[in-house]
C-alpha positions in Angstrom: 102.0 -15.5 -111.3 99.8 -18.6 -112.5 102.5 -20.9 -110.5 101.8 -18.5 -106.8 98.1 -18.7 -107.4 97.8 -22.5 -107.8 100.7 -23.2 -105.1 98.7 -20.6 -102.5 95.5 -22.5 -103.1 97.4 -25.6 -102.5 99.0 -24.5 -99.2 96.0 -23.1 -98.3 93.8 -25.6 -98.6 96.1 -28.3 -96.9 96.7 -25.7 -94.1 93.0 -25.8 -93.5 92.8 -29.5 -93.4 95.6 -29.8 -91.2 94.3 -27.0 -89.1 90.9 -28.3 -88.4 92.7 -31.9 -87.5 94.5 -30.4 -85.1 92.2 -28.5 -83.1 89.7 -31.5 -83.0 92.5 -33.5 -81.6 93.5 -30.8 -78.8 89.6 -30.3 -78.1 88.9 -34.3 -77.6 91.9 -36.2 -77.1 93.2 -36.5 -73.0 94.8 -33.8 -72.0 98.0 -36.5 -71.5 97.6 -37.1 -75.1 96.7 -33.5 -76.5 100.0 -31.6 -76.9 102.3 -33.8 -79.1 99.4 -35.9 -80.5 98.4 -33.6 -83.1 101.1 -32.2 -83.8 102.7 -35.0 -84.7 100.1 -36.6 -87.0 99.8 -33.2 -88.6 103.5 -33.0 -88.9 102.8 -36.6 -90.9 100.4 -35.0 -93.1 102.1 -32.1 -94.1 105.1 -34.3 -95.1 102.9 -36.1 -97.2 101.1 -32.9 -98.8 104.5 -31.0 -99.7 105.4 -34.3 -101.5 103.6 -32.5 -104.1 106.0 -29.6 -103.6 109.2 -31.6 -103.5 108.2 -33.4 -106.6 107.5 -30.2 -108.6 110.9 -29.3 -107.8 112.8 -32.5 -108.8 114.4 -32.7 -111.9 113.3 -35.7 -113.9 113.9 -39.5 -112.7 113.6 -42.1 -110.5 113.3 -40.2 -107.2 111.0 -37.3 -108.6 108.5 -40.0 -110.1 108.0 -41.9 -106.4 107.7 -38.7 -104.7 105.0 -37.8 -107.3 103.0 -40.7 -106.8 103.0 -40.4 -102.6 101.8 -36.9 -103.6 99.0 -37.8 -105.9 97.9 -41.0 -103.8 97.9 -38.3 -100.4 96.1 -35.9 -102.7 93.1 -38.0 -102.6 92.9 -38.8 -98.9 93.0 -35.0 -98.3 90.0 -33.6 -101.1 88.0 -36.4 -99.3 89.0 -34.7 -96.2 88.4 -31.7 -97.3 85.0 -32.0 -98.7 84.0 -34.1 -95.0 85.6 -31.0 -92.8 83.5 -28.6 -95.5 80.2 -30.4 -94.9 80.6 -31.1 -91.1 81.2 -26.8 -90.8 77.9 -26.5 -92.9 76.0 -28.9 -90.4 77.1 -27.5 -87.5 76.6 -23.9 -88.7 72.9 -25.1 -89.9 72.5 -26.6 -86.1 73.2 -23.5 -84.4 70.7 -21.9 -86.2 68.2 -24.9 -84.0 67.7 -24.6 -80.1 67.0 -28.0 -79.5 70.2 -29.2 -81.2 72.5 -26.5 -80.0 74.0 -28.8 -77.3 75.2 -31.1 -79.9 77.4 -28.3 -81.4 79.2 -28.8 -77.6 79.6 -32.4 -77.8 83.1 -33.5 -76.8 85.2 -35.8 -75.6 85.4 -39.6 -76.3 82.7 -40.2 -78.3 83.4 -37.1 -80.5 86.5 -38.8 -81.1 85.2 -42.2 -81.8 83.5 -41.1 -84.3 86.2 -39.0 -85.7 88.8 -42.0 -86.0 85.9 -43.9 -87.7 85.8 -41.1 -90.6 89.3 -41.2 -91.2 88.9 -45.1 -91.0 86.6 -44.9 -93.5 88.3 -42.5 -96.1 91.6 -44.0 -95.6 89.8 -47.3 -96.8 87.8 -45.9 -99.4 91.2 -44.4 -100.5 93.2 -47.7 -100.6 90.3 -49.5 -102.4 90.0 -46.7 -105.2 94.0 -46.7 -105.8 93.4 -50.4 -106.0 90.6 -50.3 -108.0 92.5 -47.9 -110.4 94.1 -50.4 -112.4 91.6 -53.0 -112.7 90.5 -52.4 -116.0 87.1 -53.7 -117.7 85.7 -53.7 -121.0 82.3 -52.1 -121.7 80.8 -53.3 -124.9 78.0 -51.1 -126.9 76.4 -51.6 -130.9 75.8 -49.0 -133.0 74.2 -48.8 -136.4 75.3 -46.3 -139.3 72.7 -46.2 -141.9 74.8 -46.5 -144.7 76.3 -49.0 -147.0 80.1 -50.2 -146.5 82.5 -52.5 -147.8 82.6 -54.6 -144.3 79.5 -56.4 -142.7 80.8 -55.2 -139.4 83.0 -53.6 -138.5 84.5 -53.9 -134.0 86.2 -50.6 -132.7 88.5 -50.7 -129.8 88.1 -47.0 -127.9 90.9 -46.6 -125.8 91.9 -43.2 -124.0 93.4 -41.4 -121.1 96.3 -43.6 -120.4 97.9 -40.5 -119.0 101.5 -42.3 -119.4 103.9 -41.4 -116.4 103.8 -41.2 -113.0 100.7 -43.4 -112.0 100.4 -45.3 -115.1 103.7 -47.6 -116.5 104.8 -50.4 -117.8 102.6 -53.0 -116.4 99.5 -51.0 -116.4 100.0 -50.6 -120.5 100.8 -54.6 -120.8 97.7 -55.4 -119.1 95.7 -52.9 -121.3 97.7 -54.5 -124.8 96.5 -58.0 -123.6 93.1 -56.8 -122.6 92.9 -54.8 -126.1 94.4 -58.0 -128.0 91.8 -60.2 -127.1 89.1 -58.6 -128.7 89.7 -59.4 -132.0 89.3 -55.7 -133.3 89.3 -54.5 -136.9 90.4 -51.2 -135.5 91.8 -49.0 -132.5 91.0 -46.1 -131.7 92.9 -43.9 -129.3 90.8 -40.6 -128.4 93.8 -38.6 -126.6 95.4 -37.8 -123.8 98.0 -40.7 -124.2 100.7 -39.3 -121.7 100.5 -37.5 -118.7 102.1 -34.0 -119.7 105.9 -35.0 -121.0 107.5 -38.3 -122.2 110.0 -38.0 -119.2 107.8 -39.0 -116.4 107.1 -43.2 -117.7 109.3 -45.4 -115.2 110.0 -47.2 -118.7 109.6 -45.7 -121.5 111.2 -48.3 -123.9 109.3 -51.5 -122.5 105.6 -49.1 -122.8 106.5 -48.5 -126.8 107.3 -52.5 -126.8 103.5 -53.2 -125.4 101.9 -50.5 -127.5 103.5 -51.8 -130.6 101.7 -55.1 -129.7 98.7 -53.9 -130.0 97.4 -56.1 -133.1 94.1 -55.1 -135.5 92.9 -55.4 -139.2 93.0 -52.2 -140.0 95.7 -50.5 -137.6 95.7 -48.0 -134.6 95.1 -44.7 -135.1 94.7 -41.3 -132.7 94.1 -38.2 -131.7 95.9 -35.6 -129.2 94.1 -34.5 -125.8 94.6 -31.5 -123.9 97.1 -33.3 -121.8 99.5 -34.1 -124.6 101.5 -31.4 -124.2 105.4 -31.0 -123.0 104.1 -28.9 -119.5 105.1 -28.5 -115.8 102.3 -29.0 -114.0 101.6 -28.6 -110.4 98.9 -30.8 -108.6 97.1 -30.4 -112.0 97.1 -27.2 -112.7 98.8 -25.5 -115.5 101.7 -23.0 -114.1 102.2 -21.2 -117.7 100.6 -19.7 -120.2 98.1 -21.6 -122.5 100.0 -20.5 -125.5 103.8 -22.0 -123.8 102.1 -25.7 -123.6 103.4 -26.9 -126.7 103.5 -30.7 -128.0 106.8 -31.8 -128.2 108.4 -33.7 -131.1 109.1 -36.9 -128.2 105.4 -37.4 -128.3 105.4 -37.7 -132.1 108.0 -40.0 -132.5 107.1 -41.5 -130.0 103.4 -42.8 -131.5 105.5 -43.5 -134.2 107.9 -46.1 -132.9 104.7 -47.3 -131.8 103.1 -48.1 -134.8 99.9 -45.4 -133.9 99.0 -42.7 -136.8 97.9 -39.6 -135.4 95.6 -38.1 -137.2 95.9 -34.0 -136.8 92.9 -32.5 -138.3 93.0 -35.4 -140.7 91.0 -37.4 -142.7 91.8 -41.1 -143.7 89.9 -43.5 -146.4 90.6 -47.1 -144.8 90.4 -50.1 -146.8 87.2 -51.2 -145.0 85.6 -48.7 -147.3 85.2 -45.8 -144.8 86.3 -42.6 -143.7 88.5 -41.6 -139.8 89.0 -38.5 -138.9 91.0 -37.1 -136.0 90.5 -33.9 -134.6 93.0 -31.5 -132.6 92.1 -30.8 -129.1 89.6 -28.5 -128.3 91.5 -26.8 -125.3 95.2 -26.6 -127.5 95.9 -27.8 -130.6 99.5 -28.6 -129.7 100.7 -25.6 -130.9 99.8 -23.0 -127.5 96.4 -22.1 -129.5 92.2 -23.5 -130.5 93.0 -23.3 -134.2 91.8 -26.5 -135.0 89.1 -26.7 -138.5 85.6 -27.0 -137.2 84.2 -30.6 -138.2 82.0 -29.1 -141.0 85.3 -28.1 -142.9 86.9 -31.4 -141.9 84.1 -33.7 -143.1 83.6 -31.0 -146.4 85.6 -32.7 -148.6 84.6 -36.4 -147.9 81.8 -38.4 -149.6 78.9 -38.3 -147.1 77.3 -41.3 -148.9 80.2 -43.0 -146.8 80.3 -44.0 -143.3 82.1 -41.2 -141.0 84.1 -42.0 -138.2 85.9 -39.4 -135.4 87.7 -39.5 -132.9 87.6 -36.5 -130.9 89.2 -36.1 -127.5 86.5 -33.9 -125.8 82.8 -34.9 -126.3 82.2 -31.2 -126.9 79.1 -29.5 -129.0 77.4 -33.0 -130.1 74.7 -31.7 -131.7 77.2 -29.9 -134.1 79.0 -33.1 -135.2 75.6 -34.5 -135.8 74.3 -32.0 -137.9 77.6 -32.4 -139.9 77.4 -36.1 -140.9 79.7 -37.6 -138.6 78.2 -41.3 -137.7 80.3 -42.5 -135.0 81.9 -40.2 -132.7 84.5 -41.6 -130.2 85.7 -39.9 -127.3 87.7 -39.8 -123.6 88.4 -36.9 -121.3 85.6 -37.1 -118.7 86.8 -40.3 -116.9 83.4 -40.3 -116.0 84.3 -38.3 -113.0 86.9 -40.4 -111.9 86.1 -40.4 -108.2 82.8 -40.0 -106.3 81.3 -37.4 -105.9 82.8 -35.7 -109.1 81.3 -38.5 -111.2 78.0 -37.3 -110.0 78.8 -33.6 -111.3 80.7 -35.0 -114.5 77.6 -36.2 -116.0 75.7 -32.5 -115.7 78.6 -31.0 -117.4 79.1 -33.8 -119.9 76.5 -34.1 -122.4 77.6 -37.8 -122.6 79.9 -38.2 -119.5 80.5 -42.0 -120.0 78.9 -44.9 -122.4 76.6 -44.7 -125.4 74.4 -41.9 -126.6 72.6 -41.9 -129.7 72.1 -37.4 -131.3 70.0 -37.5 -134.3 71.5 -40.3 -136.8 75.3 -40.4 -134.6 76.4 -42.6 -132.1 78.7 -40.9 -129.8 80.9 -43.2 -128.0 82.9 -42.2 -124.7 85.4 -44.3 -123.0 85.8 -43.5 -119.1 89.5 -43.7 -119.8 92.2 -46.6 -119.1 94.5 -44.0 -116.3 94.0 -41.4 -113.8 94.9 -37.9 -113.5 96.0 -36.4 -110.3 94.6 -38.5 -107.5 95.6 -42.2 -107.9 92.1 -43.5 -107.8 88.8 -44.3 -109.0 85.6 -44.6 -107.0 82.0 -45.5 -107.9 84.0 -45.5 -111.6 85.5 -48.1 -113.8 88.6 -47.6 -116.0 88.0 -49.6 -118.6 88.3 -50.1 -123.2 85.1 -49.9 -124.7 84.1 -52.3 -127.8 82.1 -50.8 -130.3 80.5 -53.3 -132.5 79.3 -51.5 -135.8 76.8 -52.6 -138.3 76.3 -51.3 -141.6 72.6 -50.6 -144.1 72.5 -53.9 -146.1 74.5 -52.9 -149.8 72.2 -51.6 -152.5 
């Protein structure tokens, strides 16, 4: 049921697109022009949309992978589509409504279509430059002070999230990220969750990722937590297609972070040797196991000696306040990818209490990465992918 709602709305919502195209290109193009034109660049486009079909189909492997990505990089062409085709109906709906701009609702012809090839010009470029801009990643660097003693002077976290390993994001993507990561000299790294994109099947080289990951060099090791992605699940442009509780973390994953040298931390708390505590928490949205059983941070952080600093890593940025009240000092987060693309980037941050960078609740630091990889469309605009370095200070000791 799940699977016919979120294909419909797919099919749907591409027919619409495809739709409007054509009928502006039979209502504007030469009349030489207007019976195969648009058909045929429709036929084009719906090709490229049932990519996402085909690949949801596939089993596993080369083929399914590069059908995948055409499908994720067409998906982003056609929500900007959408959205234009969306707001152009509002306009002219809102100019009907106005007799002295009713003629415009009339306009045709070679000018209408000027300015029609100039829109697609400019979302199939905006398009290609986000893709590109995708995988240039930056580092964002913040400070943050925890009033309380330590065994280190300072202490530099490297936040790393979202790598969403599979079909957009391989091999050289991670290599780039290791080096990146490397050169910062960290004392520890931090990864806040969603490490693959839905299954360990989907990498176009699994064995040379865990070679770069294992590279990654610090004082005090990597460590991480699981995000609501890191689950063995069939998705379909996004969109879960089973029950919550049949996503289930597979055993690759695990072993996986383990050939890698990276400690998951599942509702776990560990005393490093910088005289400190880190805590991982399970996802909000599924704790790996198809429920939201994960310990609430007051019983996580119940046990530990508050006169200590408290680190977390916590996939979701979720309920600050609460982690505040709680004791936790530096809270370090993904998920939000700051949007991702414009506009979403713009809504992100009235959902997100801290949507992307550094925001200081009562005596915490929260920390949130805007995420190394995509999900869904292969692109980022008016956002950076990026690592963020967190350089920590410590209350002078007594």
């Amino acid at each position: 049921m799940r699977l016919a709602i979120v294909l419909g709305a797919y099919l749907l919502l591409n027919g619409y697109v495809l739709f409007r195209t054509a009928l502006f290109l039979r209502r504007n193009l030469p009349e030489r022009w207007s019976g195969a034109a648009p058909w045929a660049l429709c036929l084009i486009c719906a090709l490229l949309a049932l990519a996402m079909v085909a690949a949801f189909l596939l089993p596993a492997g080369s083929l399914q992978r590069a059908t995948q990505r055409i499908g994720n990089c067409y998906e982003g062409f056609a929500i900007y589509l959408l959205f234009c085709y969306l707001l152009i109906e509002l306009v002219c709906l809102a100019l009907r409504l106005v007799p002295a701009a009713r003629g415009f609702t009339r306009w045709q012809g070679a000018s209408k279509l000027l300015a029609g090839a100039a829109l697609w010009a400019l979302l199939i470029g905006v398009c290609a430059y986000g893709t590109v801009h995708s995988s240039q990643l930056t580092v964002k660097r913040y400070e943050a002070a925890i009033d309380k003693p330590c065994a280190l002077d300072r202490l530099r976290v490297v936040l790393i999230a979202d790598t969403h390993l599979g079909y957009s994001v391989g091999r050289e993507r991670i290599e780039d990220m290791v080096a990146l990561v490397n050169a910062q000299d960290a004392d520890l790294i931090a990864f806040a969750g969603d490490i693959f994109d839905n299954s360990t099947s989907t990498m176009d080289d699994p064995e040379a990722v865990k070679a770069a990951l294992s590279g990654m060099k610090s004082r005090l090791g990597t460590y991480a937590c699981w995000g609501n992605h890191d689950l063995d699940e069939h998705l379909f442009s996004g969109f879960a297609t089973v029950p919550d509780s049949q996503a289930l973390r597979s055993a690759e994953m695990d072993e996986f972070l383990r050939e890698c040298g990276i400690t998951a931390l599942n509702d776990e708390s560990a005393l490093l040797d910088g005289g400190f505590y880190l805590v991982g928490r399970m996802d909000y949205s599924n704790a790996g196991d198809g429920t939201q059983d994960r310990a609430s941070i007051g019983e996580l952080l119940s046990g530990l000696d508050a006169s200590m600093p408290i680190l977390v890593i916590d996939h979701e940025p979720r309920a600050l306040r609460d982690s505040a009240d709680a004791g936790v000092d530096l809270l370090l987060s993904g998920h939000t990818h700051d949007g991702q693309f414009f506009p979403l980037n713009l809504t992100s941050r009235l959902v997100w209490e801290n949507s992307s960078g550094m925001l200081r609740v009562g005596d915490m630091t929260s920390v949130v990465t805007s995420g190394v990889g995509i999900y869904g469309p292969d692109m980022r605009v008016a956002t950076d992918a990026d690592i963020s370095v967190v350089d920590v200070t410590f209350a002078a000791k007594p």
